[in-house]
C-alpha positions in Angstrom: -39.1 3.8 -169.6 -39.1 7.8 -170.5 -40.2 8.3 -174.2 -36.2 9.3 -175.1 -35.2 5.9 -174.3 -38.2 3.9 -176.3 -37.5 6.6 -179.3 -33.4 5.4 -178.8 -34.5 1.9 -178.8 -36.9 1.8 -181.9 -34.4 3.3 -183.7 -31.6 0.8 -182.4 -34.0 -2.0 -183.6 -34.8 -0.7 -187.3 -31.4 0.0 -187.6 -30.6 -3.7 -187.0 -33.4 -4.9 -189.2 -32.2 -2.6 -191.8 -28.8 -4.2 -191.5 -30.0 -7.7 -191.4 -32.1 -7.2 -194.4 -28.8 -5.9 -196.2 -26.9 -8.5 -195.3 -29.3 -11.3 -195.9 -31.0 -9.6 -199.2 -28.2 -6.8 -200.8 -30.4 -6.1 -203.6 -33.7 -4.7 -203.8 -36.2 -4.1 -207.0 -35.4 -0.7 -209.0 -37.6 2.3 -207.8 -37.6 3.9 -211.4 -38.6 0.6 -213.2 -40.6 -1.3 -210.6 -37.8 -4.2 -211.0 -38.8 -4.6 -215.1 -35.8 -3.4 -215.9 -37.2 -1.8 -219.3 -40.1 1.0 -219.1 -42.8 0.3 -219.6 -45.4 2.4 -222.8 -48.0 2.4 -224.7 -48.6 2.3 -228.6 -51.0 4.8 -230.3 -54.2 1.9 -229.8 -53.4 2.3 -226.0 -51.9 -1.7 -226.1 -48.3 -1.7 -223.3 -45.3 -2.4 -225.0 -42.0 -2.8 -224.0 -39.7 0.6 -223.4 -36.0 1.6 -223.3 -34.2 -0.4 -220.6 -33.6 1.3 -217.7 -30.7 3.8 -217.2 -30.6 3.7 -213.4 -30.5 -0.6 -212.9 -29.0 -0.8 -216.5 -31.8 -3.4 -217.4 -31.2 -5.6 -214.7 -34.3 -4.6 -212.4 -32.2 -5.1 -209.5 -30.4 -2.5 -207.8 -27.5 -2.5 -204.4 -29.2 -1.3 -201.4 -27.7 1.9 -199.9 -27.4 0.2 -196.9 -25.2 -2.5 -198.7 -23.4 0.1 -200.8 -22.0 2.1 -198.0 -20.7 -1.1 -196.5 -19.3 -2.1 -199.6 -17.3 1.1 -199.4 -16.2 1.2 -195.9 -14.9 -2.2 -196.2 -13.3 -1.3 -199.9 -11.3 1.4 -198.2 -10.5 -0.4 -195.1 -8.9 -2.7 -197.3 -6.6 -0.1 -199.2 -5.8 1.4 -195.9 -4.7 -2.2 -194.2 -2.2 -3.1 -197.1 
């Protein structure tokens, strides 16, 4: 097998695993918060207490892959185009 067609084929397979794992699992744990859904401080003795929730997962910790996002938009518009 030349190295082009085991480079095609890895990235045939990850793009299938991606896809499975947005299909089977379409959210994942917010990058910014670390799936909290607040951030996280620390008082003036050092001690960790709760922060302002999160802008970016709205304190919900979970977020839409971007996998499942674009689906959810090709298939939104597919929609409006088929009626």
């Amino acid at each position: 097998m030349t190295p082009i067609a085991l480079a095609m084929a890895c990235l045939l397979a990850i793009t299938f695993c991606y896809g499975a794992l947005c299909a089977g699992s379409p959210f994942g744990t917010c990058r910014k918060c670390n799936g909290f859904g607040f951030a996280t401080t620390t008082d003036r003795k050092g001690r960790p207490k709760r922060g302002k929730h999160c802008r970016r997962c709205k304190g919900r910790g979970k977020r839409v892959r971007i996998g499942r996002w674009l689906y959810n938009r090709a298939s939104r518009i597919y929609r409006a185009g088929t009626r």
